[in-house]
C-alpha positions as CSV (number, residue, x, y, z in Angstrom):
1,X,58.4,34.0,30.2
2,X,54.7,35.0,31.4
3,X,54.5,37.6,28.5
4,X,55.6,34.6,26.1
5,X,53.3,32.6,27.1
6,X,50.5,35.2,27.0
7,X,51.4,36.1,23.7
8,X,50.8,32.6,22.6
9,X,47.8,32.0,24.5
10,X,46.5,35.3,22.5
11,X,47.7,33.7,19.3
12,X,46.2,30.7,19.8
13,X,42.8,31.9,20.5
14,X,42.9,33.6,18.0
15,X,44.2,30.6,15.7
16,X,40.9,28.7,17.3
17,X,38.5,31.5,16.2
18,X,40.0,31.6,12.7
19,X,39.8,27.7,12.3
20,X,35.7,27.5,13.6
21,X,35.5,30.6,10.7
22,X,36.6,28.2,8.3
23,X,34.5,25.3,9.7
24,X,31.3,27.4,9.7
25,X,32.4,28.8,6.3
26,X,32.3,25.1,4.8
27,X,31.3,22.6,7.0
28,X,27.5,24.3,8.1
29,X,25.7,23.3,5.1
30,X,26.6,26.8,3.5
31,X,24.1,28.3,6.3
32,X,25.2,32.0,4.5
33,X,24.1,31.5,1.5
34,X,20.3,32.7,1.1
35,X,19.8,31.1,-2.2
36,X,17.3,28.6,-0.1
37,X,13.9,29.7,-1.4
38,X,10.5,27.8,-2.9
39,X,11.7,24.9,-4.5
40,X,10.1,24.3,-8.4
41,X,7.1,23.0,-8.7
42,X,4.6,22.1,-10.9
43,X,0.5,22.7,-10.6
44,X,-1.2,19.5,-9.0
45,X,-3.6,18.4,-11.5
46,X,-6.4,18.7,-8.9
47,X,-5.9,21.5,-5.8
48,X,-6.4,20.2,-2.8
49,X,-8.2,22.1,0.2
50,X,-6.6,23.6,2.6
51,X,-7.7,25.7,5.9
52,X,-5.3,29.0,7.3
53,X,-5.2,29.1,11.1
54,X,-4.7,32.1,12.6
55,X,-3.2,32.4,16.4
56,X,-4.0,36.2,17.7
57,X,-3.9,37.9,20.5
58,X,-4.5,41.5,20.8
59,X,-3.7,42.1,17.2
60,X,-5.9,44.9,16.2
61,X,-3.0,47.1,15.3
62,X,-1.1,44.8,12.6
63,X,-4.2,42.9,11.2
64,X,-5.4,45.5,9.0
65,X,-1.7,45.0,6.9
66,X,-1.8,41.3,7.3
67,X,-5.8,39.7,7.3
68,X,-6.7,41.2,3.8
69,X,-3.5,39.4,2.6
70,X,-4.9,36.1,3.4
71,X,-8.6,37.1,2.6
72,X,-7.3,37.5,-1.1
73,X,-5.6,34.7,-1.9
74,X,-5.9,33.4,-5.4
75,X,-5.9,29.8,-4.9
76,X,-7.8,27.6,-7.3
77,X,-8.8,25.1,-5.0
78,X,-11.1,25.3,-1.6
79,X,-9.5,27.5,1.1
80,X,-11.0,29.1,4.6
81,X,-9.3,31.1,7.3
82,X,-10.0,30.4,10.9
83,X,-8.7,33.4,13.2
84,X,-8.3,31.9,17.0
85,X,-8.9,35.1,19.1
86,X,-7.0,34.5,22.2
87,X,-8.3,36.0,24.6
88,X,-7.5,39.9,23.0
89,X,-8.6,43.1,25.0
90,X,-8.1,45.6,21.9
91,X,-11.1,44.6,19.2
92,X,-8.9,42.1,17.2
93,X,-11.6,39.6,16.9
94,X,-14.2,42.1,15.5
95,X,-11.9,44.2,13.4
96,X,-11.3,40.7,11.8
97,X,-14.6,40.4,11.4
98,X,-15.0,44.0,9.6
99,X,-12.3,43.5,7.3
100,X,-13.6,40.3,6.1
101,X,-16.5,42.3,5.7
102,X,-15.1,45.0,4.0
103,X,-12.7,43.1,1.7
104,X,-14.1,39.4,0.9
105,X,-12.0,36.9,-0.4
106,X,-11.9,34.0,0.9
107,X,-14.5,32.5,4.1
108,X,-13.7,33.7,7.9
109,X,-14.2,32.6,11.0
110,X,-13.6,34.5,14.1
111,X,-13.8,31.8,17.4
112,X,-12.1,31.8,21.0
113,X,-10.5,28.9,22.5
114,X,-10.9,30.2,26.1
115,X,-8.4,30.2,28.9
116,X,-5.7,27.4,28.5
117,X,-5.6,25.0,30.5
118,X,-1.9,24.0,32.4
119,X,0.6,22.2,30.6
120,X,-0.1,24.9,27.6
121,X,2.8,27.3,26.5
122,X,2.9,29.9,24.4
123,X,0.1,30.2,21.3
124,X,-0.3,26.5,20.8
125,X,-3.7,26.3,22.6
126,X,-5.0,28.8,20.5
127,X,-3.3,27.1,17.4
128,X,-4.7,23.9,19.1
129,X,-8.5,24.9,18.9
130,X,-8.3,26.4,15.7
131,X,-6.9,23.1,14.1
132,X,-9.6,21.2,15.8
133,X,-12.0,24.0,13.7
134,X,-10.3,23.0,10.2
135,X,-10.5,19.6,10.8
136,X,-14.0,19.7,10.8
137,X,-13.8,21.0,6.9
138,X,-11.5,17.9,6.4
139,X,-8.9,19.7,5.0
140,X,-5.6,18.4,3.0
141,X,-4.0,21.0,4.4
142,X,-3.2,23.7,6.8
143,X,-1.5,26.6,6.8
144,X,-0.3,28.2,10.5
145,X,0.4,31.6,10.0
146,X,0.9,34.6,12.4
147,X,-1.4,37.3,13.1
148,X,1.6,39.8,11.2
149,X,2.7,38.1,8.0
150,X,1.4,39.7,5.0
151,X,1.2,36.9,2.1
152,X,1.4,37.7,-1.3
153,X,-1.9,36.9,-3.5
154,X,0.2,33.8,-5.2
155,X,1.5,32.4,-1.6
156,X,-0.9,29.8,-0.3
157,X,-1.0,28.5,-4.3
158,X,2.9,28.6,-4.1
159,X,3.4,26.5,-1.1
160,X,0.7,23.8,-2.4
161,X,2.1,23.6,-5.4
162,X,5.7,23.4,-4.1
163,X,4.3,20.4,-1.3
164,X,2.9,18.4,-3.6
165,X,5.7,18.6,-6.2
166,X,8.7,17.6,-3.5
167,X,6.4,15.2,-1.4
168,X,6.9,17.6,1.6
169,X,4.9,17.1,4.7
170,X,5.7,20.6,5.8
171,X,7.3,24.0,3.7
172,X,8.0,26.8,5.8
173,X,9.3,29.9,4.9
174,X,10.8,32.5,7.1
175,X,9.1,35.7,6.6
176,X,11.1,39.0,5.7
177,X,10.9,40.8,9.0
178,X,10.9,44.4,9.1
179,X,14.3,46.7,9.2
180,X,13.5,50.2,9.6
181,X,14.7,51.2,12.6
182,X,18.2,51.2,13.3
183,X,17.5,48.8,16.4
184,X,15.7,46.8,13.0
185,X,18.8,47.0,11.0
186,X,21.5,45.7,13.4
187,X,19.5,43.1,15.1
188,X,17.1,41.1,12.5
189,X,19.5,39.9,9.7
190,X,21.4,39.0,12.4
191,X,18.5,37.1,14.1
192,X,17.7,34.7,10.6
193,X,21.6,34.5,10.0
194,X,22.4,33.1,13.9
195,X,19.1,30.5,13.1
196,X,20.3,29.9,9.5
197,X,23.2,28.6,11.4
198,X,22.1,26.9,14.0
199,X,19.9,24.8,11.2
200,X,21.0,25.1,8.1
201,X,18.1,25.3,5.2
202,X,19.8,22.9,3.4
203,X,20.4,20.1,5.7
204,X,16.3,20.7,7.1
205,X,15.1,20.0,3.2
206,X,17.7,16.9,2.8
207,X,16.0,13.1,3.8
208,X,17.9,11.1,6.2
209,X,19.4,13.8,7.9
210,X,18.1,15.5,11.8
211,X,18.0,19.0,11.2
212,X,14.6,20.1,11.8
213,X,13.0,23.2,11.9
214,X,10.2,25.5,10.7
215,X,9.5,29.8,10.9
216,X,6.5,29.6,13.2
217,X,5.2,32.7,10.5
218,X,4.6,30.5,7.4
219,X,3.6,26.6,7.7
220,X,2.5,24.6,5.1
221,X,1.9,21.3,7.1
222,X,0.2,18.3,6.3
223,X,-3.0,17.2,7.6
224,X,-2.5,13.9,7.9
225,X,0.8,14.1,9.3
226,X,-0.3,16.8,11.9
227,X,-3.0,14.2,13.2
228,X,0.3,11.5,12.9
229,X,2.6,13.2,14.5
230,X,-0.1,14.4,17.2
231,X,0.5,18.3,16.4
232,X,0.2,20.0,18.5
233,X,-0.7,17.8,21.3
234,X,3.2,16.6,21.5
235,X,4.8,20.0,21.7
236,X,2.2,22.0,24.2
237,X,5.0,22.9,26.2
238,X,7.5,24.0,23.4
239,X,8.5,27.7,23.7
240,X,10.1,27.8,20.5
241,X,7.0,26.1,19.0
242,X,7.7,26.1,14.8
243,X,11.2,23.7,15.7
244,X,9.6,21.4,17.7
245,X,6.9,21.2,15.1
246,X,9.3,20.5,12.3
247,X,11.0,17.6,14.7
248,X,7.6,16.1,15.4
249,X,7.2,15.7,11.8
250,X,10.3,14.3,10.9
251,X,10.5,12.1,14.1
252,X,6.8,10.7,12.6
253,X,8.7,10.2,9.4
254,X,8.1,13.1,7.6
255,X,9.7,15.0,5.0
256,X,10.5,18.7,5.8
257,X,11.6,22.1,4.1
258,X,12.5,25.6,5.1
259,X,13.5,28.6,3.1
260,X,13.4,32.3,3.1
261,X,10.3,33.9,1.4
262,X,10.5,36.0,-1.5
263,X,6.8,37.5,-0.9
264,X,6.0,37.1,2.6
265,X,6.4,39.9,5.2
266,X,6.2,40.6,8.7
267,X,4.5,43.7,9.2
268,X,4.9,44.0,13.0
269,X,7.5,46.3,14.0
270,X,10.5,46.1,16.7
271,X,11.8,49.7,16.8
272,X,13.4,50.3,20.1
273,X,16.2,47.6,21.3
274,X,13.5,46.7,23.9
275,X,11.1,45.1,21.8
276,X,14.1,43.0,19.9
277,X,15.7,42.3,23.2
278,X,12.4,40.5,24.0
279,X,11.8,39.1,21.2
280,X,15.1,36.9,21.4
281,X,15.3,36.6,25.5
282,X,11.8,35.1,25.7
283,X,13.1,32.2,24.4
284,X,16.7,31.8,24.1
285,X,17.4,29.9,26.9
286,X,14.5,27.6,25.8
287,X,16.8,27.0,23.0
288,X,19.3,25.7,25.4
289,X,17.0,23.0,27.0
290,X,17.6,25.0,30.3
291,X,20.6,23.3,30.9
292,X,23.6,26.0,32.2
293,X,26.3,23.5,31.2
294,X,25.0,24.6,27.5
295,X,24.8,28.2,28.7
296,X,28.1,28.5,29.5
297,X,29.3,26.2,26.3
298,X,27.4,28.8,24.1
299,X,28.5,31.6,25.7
300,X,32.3,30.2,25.5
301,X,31.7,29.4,21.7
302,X,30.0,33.4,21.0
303,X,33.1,34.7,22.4
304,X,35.5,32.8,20.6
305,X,33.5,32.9,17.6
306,X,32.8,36.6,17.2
307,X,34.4,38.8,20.0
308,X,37.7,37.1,19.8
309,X,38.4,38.2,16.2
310,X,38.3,41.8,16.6
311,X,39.9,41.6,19.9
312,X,42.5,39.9,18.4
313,X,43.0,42.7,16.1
314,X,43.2,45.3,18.7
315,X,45.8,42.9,20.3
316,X,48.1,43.7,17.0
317,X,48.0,47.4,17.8
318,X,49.3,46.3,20.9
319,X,52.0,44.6,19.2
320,X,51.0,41.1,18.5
321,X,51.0,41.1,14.6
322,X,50.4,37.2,13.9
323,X,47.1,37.6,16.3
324,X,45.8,40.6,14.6
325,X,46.7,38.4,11.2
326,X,44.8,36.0,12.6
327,X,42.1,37.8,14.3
328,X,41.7,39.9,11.2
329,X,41.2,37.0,8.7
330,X,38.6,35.5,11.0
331,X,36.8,38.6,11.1
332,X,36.9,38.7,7.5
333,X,35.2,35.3,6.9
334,X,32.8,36.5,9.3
335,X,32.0,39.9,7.8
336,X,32.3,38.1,4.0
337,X,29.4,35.7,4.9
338,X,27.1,38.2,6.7
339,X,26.8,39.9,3.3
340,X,24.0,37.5,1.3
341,X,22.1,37.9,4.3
342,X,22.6,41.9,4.3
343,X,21.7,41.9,0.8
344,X,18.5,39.7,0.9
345,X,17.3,42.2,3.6
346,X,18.6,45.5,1.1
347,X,21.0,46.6,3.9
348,X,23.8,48.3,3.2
349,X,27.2,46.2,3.3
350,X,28.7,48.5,5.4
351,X,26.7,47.1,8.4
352,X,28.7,43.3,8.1
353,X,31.8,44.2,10.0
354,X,29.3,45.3,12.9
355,X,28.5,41.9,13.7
356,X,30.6,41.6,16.5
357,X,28.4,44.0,18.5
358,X,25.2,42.3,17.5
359,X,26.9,38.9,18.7
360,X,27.7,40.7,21.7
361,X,24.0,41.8,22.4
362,X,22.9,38.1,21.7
363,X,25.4,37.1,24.0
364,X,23.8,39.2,26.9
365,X,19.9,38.6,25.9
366,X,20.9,34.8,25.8
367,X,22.5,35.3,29.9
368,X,19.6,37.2,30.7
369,X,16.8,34.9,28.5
370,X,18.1,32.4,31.7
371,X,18.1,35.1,34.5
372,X,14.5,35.7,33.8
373,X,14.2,31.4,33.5
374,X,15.8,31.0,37.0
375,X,13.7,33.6,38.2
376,X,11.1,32.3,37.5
377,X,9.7,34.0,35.0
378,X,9.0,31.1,32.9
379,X,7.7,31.6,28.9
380,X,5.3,34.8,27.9
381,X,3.2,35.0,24.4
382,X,1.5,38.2,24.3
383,X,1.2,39.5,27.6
384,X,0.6,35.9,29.2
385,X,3.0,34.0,31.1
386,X,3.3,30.4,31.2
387,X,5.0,28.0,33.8
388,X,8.6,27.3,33.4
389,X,8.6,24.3,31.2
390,X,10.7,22.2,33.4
391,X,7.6,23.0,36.0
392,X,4.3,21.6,34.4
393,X,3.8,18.0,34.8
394,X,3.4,15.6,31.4
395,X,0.1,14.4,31.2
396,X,1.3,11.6,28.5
C-alpha cells in the first residue's frame, strides 16, 4: 500500500510538472520565442535631442570597449553624453575624458555626484545627478545606459526612431551579454530566458496590460515622462532599478517596450561562477519583495518546474515508467523552448537539456541572495553597500 501510494505521489508530480510545461509553453506570452526585437519604424521628420547618461563606478577597465561606442553615434539630431563618475578609485573619470579626447564624436561631460545620501540604493544617485545634468540641455530625450554596453553607430538613431514611430515613452533592449566562459555559457542565456519569463516581451509592449519592465543597459525613456513619473525620485530604493523604472512609467500612464538587441553588447565579463553568482544573488531576493512566504513558493515552483522532470526520469529507471513518460515529456518542452534562446546567443543546442542544473544553481543563489538579506547585508553596486531596503525610512 505505502509503495502504491508513493508511486502515485511520484506520478503525480510528475503529471504537475508536465502540465505548468504546457502552461508556460502557451499561456506566458510565448516568453521563448526571441523574435521580440526593435519594432519598425519610420524617420521623424525632425530628430529630436536627446542626452546619454552614463552611471560608473570604477569602470576604467570596460570603458575603452564601450565610451567610443557612444562617442560615435551617427544620430542626425542633437545628442551629448554625460558620464556620472561615482565615486571611482581606478581613473575612470579621466580615461573618459582621454577617450573623448582621442576619438571625438559626440560632446562629453565627466561630473561626480558625491557621496549619496540615505535612502539611495544602488546607481540611482548617480543616474539621479546626471539626469539633473541633461535636463539643463532640455532634452526630449534620455538614454540610461551602463558603463559596459557597446552601442552600435545606428543605435541611439534606432531607438528614436522606433519611440516616436510606436508612441513609446520608454524602449529598452536587453543587451547581448557575453558567453565565453563556460561559467558564461551555462548561466547567461539562462539568466534573459528566467526574466523573459518572469515578463514576457510581449505582454511589456502590449497597452492595458501590467507587465512592466526594462534592461537597466539600454533605456530610451522619455523626458517628460521621467519628470511625470518622478524618475528616479520614486524608485531610490529599488535594487532591481530598470523594473521599477518601467512600472513608474506605466503606473504614470505610460506606454512601454522591451526587446532583445540585435547590436548592443555587454562587454563586461563574468568568467568564474563567482562573478555570475553575484551578479544574480545581489538581487534576487529583491525580486521577491523580501517576503519568505515567496521564497519558499519560488523555490517550491523551481523544483517542480525543472528538477522534477529529470528526476522523474531517473524514477523510470527505477521502475516507474508512466513518471519517466511524464517526466521525460516535461523535460522535453523544457529543453525544446531553451533553444531560440541558445541560438540567439550562438550556443550550441547541446547545452538545452542542461537546464536543469542551471535552474538548480538559480535555486541556491536565490536561498542564498536572502541569507545575505537576513544578514544583513542589504544591496551592493560596485563595491558599495546600501541599507536593506526594508531599513531606510520614506522620506515621501
Amino acid at each position: 500500500m505505502g509503495q502504491t501510494a508513493h508511486v502515485s505521489a511520484v506520478v503525480w508530480t510528475a503529471a504537475g510538472s508536465l502540465a505548468a510545461w504546457l502552461w508556460l509553453l502557451l499561456c506566458q506570452g510565448f516568453f521563448w520565442r526571441t523574435d521580440v526585437r526593435l519594432p519598425p519604424s519610420r524617420d521623424p521628420g525632425a530628430w529630436p535631442s536627446v542626452c546619454v547618461v552614463v552611471p560608473a563606478r570604477d569602470e576604467a577597465a570596460v570603458l575603452p570597449a564601450s565610451l567610443p561606442s557612444l562617442l560615435a553615434q551617427e544620430y542626425p539630431g542633437r545628442a551629448e553624453v554625460f558620464l556620472v563618475d561615482d565615486g571611482s578609485t581606478d581613473g575612470t573619470g579621466e580615461l573618459a575624458r582621454e577617450l573623448a579626447r582621442r576619438t571625438g564624436g559626440l560632446p562629453l561631460t565627466v561630473d561626480s555626484p558625491g557621496e549619496p545620501p540615505a535612502g539611495w540604493t544602488g546607481k540611482l544617485w548617480a543616474v539621479r545627478h546626471g539626469i539633473g545634468l541633461a535636463r539643463a540641455r532640455g532634452p526630449e530625450y534620455l538614454l540610461l545606459t551602463d558603463a559596459d554596453i557597446a552601442h552600435a553607430p545606428d543605435g541611439l538613431r534606432r531607438l528614436v526612431a522606433a519611440a516616436r514611430t510606436g508612441g513609446y515613452d520608454v524602449v529598452s533592449q536587453m543587451a547581448r551579454l557575453r558567453v565565453e566562459s563556460l561559467w558564461e555559457r551555462l548561466v547567461v542565456p539562462a539568466f534573459v530566458y528566467f526574466f523573459a519569463q518572469l515578463y514576457p516581451f510581449r505582454r511589456i509592449g502590449k497597452d492595458g496590460t501590467r507587465t512592466a519592465a526594462a534592461a537597466g543597459g539600454c533605456v530610451l525613456l522619455r523626458a517628460d515622462t521621467a519628470a511625470r513619473a518622478r524618475i528616479p525620485d520614486a524608485i531610490r530604493h529599488a535594487v532591481i532599478d530598470d523594473v521599477a523604472l518601467a512600472r513608474a512609467v506605466k503606473r504614470a500612464g505610460g506606454r512601454v517596450w522591451l526587446g532583445l538587441a540585435d547590436r548592443a553588447d555587454s562587454v563586461r565579463p563574468y568568467p568564474r561562477l563567482h562573478d555570475l553568482w553575484h551578479m544574480v544573488a545581489r538581487s534576487a531576493y529583491a525580486q521577491l519583495r523580501h517576503d519568505p512566504v515567496v521564497l519558499a513558493g519560488t523555490v517550491a515552483g523551481l523544483a517542480l518546474v525543472y528538477l522534477v522532470p529529470p528526476a522523474a526520469v531517473i524514477a523510470g529507471a527505477a521502475g516507474n515508467p508512466v513518471a519517466a513518460v511524464l517526466g521525460g515529456a516535461a523535460w522535453l518542452v523544457m529543453t525544446g523552448t531553451y533553444l531560440p534562446m541558445l541560438r540567439y546567443y550562438r550556443q550550441p543546442p547541446w547545452l538545452a537539456p542542461l537546464l536543469p542544473f542551471t535552474a538548480f544553481l538559480y535555486l541556491l543563489m536565490t536561498v542564498d541572495s536572502a541569507v545575505r538579506h537576513h544578514r544583513g547585508r542589504g544591496a551592493a553596486w560596485k563595491g558599495r553597500t546600501y541599507a536593506r531596503p526594508d531599513a531606510v525610512p520614506d522620506e515621501g
